[in-house]
N, C-alpha and C positions, 0 to 999 in steps of 0.2 A: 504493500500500500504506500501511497506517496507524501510525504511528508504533511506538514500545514502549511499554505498555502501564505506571501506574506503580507504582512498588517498592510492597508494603503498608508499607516503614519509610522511607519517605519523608515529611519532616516535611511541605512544601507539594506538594502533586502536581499542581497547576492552573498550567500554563505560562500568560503572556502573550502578546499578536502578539507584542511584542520581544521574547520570548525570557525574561523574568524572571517569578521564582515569583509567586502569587498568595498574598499574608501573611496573608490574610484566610480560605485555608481548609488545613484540614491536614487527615491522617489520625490519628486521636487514639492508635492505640498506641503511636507511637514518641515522643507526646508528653505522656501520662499515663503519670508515675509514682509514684504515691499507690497504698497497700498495701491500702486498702477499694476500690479502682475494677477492674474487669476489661474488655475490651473486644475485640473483635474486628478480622481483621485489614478493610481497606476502609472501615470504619466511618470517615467525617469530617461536622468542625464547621465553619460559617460565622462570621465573627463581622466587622461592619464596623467595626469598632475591635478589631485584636487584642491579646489579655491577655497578659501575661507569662506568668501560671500558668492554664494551660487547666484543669486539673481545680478550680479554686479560682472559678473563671468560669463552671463549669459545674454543680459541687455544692458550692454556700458551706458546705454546715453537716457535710457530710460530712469528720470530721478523722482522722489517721493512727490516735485510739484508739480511733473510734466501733468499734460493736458488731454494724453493717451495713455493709452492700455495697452498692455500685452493677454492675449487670451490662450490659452491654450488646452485642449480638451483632455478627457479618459484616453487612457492608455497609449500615450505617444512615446516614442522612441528617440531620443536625444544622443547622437554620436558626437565623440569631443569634437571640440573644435569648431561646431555648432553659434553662429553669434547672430542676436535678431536686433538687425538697427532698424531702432522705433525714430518715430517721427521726431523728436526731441534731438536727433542727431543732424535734423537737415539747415540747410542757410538759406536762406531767400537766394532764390538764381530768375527770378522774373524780371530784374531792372539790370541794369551795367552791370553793376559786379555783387558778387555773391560772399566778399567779405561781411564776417561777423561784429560789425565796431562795439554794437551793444554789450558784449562779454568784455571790453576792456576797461570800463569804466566809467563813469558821467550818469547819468541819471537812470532812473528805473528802467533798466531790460526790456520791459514789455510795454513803456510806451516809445521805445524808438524804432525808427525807420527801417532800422536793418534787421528788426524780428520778425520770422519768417509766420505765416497763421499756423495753428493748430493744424496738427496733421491727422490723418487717421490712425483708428484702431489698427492695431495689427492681430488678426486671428486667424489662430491655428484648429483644425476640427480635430477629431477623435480617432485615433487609429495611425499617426500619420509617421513613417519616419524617415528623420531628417540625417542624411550620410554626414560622415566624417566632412570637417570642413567646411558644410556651406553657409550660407550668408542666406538669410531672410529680411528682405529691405522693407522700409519702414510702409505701413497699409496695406502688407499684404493680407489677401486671404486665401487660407488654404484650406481646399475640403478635404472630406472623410477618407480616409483608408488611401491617402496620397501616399506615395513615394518618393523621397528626393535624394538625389544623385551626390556621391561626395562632391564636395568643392562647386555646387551649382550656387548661383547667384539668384534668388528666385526676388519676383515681383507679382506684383498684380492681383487676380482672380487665378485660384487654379482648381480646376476642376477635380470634384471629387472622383478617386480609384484611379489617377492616371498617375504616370510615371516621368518624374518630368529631370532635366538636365543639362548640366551646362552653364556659361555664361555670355548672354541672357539666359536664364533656366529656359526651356521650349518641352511641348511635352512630346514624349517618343511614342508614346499608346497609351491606351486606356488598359486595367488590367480586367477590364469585363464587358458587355457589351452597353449598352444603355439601359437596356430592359432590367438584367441582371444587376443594373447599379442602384436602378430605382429599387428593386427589391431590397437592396442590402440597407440601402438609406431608412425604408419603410423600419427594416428591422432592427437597426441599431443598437447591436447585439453589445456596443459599450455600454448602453445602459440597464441591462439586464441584472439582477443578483448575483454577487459573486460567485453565488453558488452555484447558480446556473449558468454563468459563463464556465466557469471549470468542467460541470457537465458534458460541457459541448466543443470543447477544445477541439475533439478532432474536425467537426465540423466546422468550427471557426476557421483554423488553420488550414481545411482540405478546401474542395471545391465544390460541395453538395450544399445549392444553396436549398434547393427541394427542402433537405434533411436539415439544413439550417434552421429554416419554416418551422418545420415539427418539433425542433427544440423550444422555440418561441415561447415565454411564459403567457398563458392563458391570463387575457384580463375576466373579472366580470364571474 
């Protein structure tokens, strides 16, 4: 029989042979707590050098007073190297020049000329994970059961279950057809009971969405 399964507020949940935590990867809710970041519960980050401050490792420019959010859902996959610059990182590039002067001094930041507006939320859906490397630039949103390529540079809207890569990220395919995504979306098998996602592992992980279906917990 297979062990217990771990806490979602368990800071390391990757046991060793010997028995000691692996430091190197955590679940990030019970270790983000910064008031722009939200995150889901299973959601963990890798990092081969771990930081003291995970949300400061993961969004530099994202601060306690920015104007945005970082979203990010159930059960996402975080590979090091991983960095999401949120809107809070950008400069005004609409008039001549895209210098910062407001960060060096003189009157309040946010009534001068060269403060850029409020940018957007950046969100990430449920299931999503992000390779070694890449860069998630500020307003992105990303759907469900996304895939992202080491060292891709992603922007924009990306559609949910595709496989996207590179710099510009582009998506190479979808990893289902559309019918098949709409089903999976319907089912959003992230938010089911733990218990019942353990259940159904193998159908999570195989390709019977049919048998997905019938795992489904009955409402009602």
């Amino acid at each position: 029989m297979p062990g217990p399964f771990a806490d979602p507020n368990t800071v390391n949940p990757v046991l060793l042979p010997d028995g000691s935590a692996h430091a190197g990867t955590v679940f990030l809710k019970p270790v983000l707590d910064h008031p722009r970041i939200e995150v889901g519960e299973y959601s963990y980050a890798s990092a081969h050098h771990p930081p003291d401050d995970w949300a400061a490792h993961l969004a530099p420019y994202l601060y306690p007073t920015s104007p945005e959010t970082l979203r990010i859902g159930r059960f996402c996959q975080i590979a090091s190297g991983v960095q999401f610059i949120t809107a809070s990182a950008n400069h005004r590039h609409d008039g001549i020049s895209s210098f910062p002067f407001m960060i060096f001094g003189g009157d309040d930041p946010m009534s001068r000329p060269s403060m850029p507006k409020p940018g957007r939320d950046t969100i990430i859906g449920n299931d999503v994970w992000i390779g070694t490397g890449a860069t998630v630039l500020p307003g992105a949103e990303i759907g469900n059961g996304v895939i992202i390529g080491a060292g891709a540079v992603v922007s924009g809207r990306v559609p949910s279950y595709s496989v996207v890569a590179g710099n510009p990220a582009r998506v190479l395919r979808f990893r289902f057809d559309a019918e098949t995504i709409a089903r999976l979306e319907r089912l959003a098998w992230w938010e089911w009971p733990i218990e019942t996602i353990l259940s159904a592992e193998a159908e999570i992980c195989g390709g019977d969405v049919d048998a997905l279906e019938r795992r489904a917990p009955r409402v009602g």
